[in-house]
C-alpha positions, 0 to 999 in steps of 0.5 A, spaced: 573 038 870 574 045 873 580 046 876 579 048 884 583 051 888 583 050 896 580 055 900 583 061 904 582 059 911 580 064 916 586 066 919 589 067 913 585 071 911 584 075 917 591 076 918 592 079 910 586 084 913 589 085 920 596 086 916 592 092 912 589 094 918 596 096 920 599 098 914 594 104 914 594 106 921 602 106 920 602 111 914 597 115 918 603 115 924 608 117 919 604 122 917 603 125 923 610 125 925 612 127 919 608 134 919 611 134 926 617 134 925 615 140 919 613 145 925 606 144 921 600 148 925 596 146 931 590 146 926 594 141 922 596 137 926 589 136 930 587 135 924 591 128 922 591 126 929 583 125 928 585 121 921 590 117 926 586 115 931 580 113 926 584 108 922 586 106 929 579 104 931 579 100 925 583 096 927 582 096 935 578 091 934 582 086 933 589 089 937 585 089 943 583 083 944 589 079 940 594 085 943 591 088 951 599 089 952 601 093 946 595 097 946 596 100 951 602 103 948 597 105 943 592 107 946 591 106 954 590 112 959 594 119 959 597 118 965 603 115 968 603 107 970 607 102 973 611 096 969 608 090 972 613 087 972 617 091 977 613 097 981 619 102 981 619 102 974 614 108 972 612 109 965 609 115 962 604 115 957 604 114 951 600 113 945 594 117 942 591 119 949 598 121 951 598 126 944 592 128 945 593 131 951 599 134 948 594 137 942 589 139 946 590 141 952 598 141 953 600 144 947 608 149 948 610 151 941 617 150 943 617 143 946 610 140 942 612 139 935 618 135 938 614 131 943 608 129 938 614 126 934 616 122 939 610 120 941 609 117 933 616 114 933 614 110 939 607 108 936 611 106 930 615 102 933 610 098 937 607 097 930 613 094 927 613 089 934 606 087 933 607 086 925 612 081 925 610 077 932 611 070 930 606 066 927 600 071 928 595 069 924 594 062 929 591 065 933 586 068 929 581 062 930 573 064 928 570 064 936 576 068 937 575 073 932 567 073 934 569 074 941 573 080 939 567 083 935 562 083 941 568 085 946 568 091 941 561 091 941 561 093 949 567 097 949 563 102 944 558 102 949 562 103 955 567 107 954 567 109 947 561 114 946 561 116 953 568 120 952 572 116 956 576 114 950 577 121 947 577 126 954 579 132 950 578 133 943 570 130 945 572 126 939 568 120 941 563 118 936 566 118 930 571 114 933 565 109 936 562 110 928 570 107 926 570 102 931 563 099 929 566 100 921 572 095 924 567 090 925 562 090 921 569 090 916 570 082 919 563 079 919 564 078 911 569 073 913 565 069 917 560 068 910 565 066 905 
């Protein structure tokens, strides 16, 4: 008799490539704050800003569906919000948006390199945060997952290739082609 294993199961597995996923887009942000924090040249740091943002959208498949609150640290609007907790509370913006409009519109040599690495630190953070949420692979469940692949699916096609997402640099379609990657890189869970 061959000797046979149990299965991996679906979340499991997804949470191993959720894990990766954020394993990347953490060293991209490490990068960036480290060229940041070099002085390194506008043309350079633009530049790993792209490569950033894309491994984001890789992985925004699943963080925005499964995360709504830390993405918005990650990735929500370039402008001021509210907490929702207490209106008197005004939170600046912060995550890519929020770097992109450093980089591509606001950029003060004496100032930007400091707020860019800031702004990176943050993201960090709300990374480590979302990697050690407990027992975050339970709510990896399939009809969960497909869910978040379609609601992907509509955000690409209404605020991802429209340029709502990337205002600025007008980087929106290799980020809607990264975010079709992120989810064409699950559909070979729900077949094995």
């Amino acid at each position: 008799t061959a000797w046979r294993t149990n299965p991996v199961p679906f979340d499991e597995k997804i949470d191993s490539y959720f894990t990766t996923r954020l394993s990347s887009v953490r060293a991209s942000l490490l990068l960036l704050k480290k060229i940041a924090v070099e002085k390194t040249a506008l043309t350079g740091l633009k530049k790993q800003f792209r490569a950033a943002r894309l491994a984001y959208k890789k992985m925004a498949v699943l963080t925005e569906y499964f995360n709504p609150y830390q993405t918005k640290q990650l990735n929500g609007p370039a402008i001021p919000r509210i907490e929702s907790e207490v209106a008197d509370i005004i939170i600046p913006p912060q995550g890519f948006q929020a770097i992109e409009q450093l980089l591509f519109a606001d950029w003060d040599i004496s100032t930007g390199h400091k707020q860019l690495a800031d702004l990176a630190d943050e993201m960090i953070r709300t990374l480590t945060a979302i990697e050690k949420e407990p027992d975050r692979r339970n709510k990896f469940k399939k009809e969960l997952v497909f869910d978040a692949m379609r609601a992907t699916v509509v955000s690409i096609t209404t605020t991802g290739i429209t340029g709502f997402d990337s205002p600025i640099a007008g980087h929106s379609v290799p980020e809607a082609v990264a975010s079709l990657e992120g989810v064409l890189n699950l559909i070979p869970f729900f077949t094995s």
